[in-house]
C-alpha positions as CSV (number, residue, x, y, z in Angstrom):
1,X,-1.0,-17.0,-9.8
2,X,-3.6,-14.4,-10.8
3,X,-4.5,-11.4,-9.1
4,X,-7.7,-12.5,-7.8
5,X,-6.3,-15.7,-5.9
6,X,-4.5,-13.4,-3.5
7,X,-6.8,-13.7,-0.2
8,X,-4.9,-10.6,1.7
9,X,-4.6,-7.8,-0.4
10,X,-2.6,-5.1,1.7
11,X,-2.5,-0.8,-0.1
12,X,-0.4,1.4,0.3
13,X,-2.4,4.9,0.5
14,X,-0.9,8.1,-1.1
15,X,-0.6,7.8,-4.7
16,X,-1.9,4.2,-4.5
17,X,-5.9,4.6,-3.5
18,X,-5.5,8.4,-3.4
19,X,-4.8,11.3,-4.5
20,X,-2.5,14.0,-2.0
21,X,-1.9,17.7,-1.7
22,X,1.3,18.8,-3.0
23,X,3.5,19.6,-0.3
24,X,2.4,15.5,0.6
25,X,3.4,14.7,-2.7
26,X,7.0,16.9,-2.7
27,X,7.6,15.3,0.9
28,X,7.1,11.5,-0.5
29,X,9.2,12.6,-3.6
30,X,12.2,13.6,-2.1
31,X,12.1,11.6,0.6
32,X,11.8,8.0,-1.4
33,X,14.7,9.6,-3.7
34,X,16.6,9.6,-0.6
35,X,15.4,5.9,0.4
36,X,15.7,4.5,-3.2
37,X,19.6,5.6,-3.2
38,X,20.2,4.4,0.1
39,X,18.6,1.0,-0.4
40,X,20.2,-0.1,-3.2
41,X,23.6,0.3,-1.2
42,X,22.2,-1.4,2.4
43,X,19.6,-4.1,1.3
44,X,21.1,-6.3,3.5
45,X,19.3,-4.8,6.4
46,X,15.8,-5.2,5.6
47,X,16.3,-8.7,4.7
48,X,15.7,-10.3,8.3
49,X,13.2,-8.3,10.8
50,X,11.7,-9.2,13.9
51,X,8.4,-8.0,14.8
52,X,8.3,-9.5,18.2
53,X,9.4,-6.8,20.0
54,X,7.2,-3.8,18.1
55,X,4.3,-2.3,19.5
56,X,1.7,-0.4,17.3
57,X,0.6,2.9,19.2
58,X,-2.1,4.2,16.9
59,X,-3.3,7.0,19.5
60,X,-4.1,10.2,17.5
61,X,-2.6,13.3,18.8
62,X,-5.5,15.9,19.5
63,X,-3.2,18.6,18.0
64,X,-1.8,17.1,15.3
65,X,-5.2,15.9,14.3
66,X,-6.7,19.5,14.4
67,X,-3.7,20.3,12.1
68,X,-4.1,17.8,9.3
69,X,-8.2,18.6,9.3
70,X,-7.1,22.2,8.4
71,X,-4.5,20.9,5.8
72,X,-7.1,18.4,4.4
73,X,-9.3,21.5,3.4
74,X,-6.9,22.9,1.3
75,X,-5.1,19.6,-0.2
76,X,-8.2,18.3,-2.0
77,X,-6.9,14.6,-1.2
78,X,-9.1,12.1,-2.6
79,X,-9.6,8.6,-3.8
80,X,-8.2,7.6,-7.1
81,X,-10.5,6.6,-9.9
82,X,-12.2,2.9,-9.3
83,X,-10.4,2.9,-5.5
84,X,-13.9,2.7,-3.7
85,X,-14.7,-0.1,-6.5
86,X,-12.2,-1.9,-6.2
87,X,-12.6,-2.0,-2.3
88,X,-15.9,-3.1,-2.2
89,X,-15.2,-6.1,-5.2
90,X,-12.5,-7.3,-3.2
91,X,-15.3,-7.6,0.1
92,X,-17.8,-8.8,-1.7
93,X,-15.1,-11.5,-3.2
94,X,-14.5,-12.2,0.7
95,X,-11.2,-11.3,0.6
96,X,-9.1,-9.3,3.4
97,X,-8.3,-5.8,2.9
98,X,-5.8,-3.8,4.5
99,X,-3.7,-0.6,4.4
100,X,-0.2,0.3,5.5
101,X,1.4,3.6,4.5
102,X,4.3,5.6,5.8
103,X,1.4,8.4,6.2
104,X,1.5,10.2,9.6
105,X,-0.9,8.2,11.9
106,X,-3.6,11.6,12.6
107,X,-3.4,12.0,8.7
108,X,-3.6,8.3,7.5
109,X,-7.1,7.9,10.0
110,X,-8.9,11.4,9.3
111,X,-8.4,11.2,5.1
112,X,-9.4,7.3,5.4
113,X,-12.7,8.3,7.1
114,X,-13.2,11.4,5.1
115,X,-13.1,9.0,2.3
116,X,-15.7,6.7,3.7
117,X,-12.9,3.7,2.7
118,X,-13.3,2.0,6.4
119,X,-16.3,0.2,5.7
120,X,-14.1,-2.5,3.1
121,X,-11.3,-1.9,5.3
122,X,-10.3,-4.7,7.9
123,X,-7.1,-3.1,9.3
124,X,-5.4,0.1,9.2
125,X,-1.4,0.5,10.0
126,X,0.9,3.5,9.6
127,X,4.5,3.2,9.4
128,X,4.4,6.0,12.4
129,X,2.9,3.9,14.3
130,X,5.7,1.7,14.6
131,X,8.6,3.8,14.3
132,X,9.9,1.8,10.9
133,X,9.0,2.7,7.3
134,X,9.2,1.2,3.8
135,X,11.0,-0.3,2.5
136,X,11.4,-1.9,6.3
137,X,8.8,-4.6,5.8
138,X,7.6,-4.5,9.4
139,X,4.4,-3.3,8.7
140,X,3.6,-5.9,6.1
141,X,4.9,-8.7,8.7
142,X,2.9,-7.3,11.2
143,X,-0.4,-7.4,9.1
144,X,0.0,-11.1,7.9
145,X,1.0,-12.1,11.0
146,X,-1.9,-10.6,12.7
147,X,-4.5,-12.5,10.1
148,X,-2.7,-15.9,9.5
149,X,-2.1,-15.7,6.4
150,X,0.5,-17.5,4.3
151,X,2.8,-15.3,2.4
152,X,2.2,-16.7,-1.1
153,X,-1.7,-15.5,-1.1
154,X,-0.5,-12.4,0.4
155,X,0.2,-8.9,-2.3
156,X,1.2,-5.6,-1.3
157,X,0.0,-3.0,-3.2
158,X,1.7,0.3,-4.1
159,X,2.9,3.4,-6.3
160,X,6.7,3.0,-5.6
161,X,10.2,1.7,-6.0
162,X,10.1,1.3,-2.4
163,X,6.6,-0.4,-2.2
164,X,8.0,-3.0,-4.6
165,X,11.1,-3.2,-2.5
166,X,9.0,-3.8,1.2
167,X,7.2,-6.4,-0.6
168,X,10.2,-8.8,-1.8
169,X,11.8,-7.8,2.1
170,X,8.4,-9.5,3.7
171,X,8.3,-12.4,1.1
172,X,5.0,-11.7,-0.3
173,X,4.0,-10.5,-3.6
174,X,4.4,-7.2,-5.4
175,X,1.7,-5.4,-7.0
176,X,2.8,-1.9,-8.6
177,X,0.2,0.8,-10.2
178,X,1.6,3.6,-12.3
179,X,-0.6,6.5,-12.1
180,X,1.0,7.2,-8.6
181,X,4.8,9.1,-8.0
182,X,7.0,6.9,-9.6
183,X,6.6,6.5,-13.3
184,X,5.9,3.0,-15.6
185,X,9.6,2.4,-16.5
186,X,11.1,2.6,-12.7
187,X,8.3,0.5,-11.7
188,X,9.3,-2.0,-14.5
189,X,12.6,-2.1,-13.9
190,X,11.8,-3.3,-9.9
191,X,10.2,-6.3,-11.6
192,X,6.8,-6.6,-9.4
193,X,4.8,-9.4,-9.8
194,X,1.9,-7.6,-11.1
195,X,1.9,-4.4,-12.1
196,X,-0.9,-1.8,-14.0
197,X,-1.1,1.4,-15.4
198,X,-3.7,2.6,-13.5
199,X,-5.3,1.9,-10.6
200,X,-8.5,1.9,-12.1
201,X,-7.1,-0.5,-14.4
202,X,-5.9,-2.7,-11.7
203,X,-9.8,-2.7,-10.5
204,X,-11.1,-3.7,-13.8
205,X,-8.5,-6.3,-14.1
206,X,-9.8,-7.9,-10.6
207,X,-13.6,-7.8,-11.8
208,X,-12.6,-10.0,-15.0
209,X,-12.7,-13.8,-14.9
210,X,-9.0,-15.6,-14.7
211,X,-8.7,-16.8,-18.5
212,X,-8.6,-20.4,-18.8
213,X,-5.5,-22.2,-20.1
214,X,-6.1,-23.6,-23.6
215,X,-6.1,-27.1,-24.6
216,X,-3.9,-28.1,-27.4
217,X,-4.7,-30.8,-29.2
């Protein structure tokens, strides 16, 4: 199925539609190291998940918050090139847009905003939130759960091993761009169902027309 049939798209944030500060960037490294290792040992575990019993608690602490605006001064984060186009070609193609990120909760909200991304955004989630992270596929169950929509229109969207990983655990499909932390071959080797060097190039490839299948004669 191409790209553009997909009617839920879901992103992940860091390294996906944006850009982080470096201590973010070290943090995700060396913790998704970590993950990657221990995931290829226990996959059985994020194979079945309930989500009846989760509760999303997407209250911003007042402190933390104050904390993150301060970092976010210094940390530069911003979108990645063809992000906001991309977002706004996917509304304008009525299609459902969503985020889900392991990003703290206070961080994940203020650098969305500062980045003016909620106006083509239906639904924001962070992993915090929820007290399970990727490659748990929680999050992504919770999200097509709460819009109805079937699995196979449904991608996830990220920069990582682990992305790809959360993605076959929910049963939808895997969409992998490699301008974020893990590098072309990894990404590869995880066999996503789409994957793009860029971002940008991800955006360009939604904006062109599906090519038609030949007719032999």
């Amino acid at each position: 199925m191409p790209l553009q049939e997909n009617e839920l798209f879901i992103f992940d944030w860091d390294g996906t539609l944006a850009t982080s500060g470096t201590l973010i960037r070290i943090s995700k490294m060396l913790k998704a190291r970590y993950r990657l290792n221990y995931i290829m040992k226990h996959k059985e575990e994020y194979k079945v998940r309930s989500i009846a019993d989760l509760q999303i608690k997407e209250e911003e602490s007042r402190l933390v918050s104050k904390v993150y605006q301060l970092y976010a001064r210094f940390s530069n984060a911003k979108l990645k090139p063809g992000s906001e186009e991309m977002l706004k070609l996917l509304k304008r193609k009525g299609k459902r847009v969503c985020i889900f990120s392991d990003s703290n909760t206070s961080r994940l909200l203020s650098e969305t905003r500062r980045t003016n991304v909620l106006r083509y955004v239906d639904f924001i989630l962070s992993a915090d939130s929820i007290g399970r992270y990727k490659p748990d596929p929680s999050g992504i169950l919770l999200i097509v759960d709460k819009y109805r929509t079937k699995k196979t229109k449904t991608v996830y969207i990220g920069d990582m091993a682990s992305d790809i990983y959360a993605s076959r655990f929910a049963g939808v499909k895997a969409c992998a761009v490699a301008d974020g932390l893990d590098p072309m071959g990894l990404l590869r080797e995880m066999k996503p169902d789409y994957i793009f060097e860029s971002t940008y190039s991800m955006f360009k490839a939604l904006g062109s027309k599906p090519k038609k299948a030949s007719r032999r004669k």
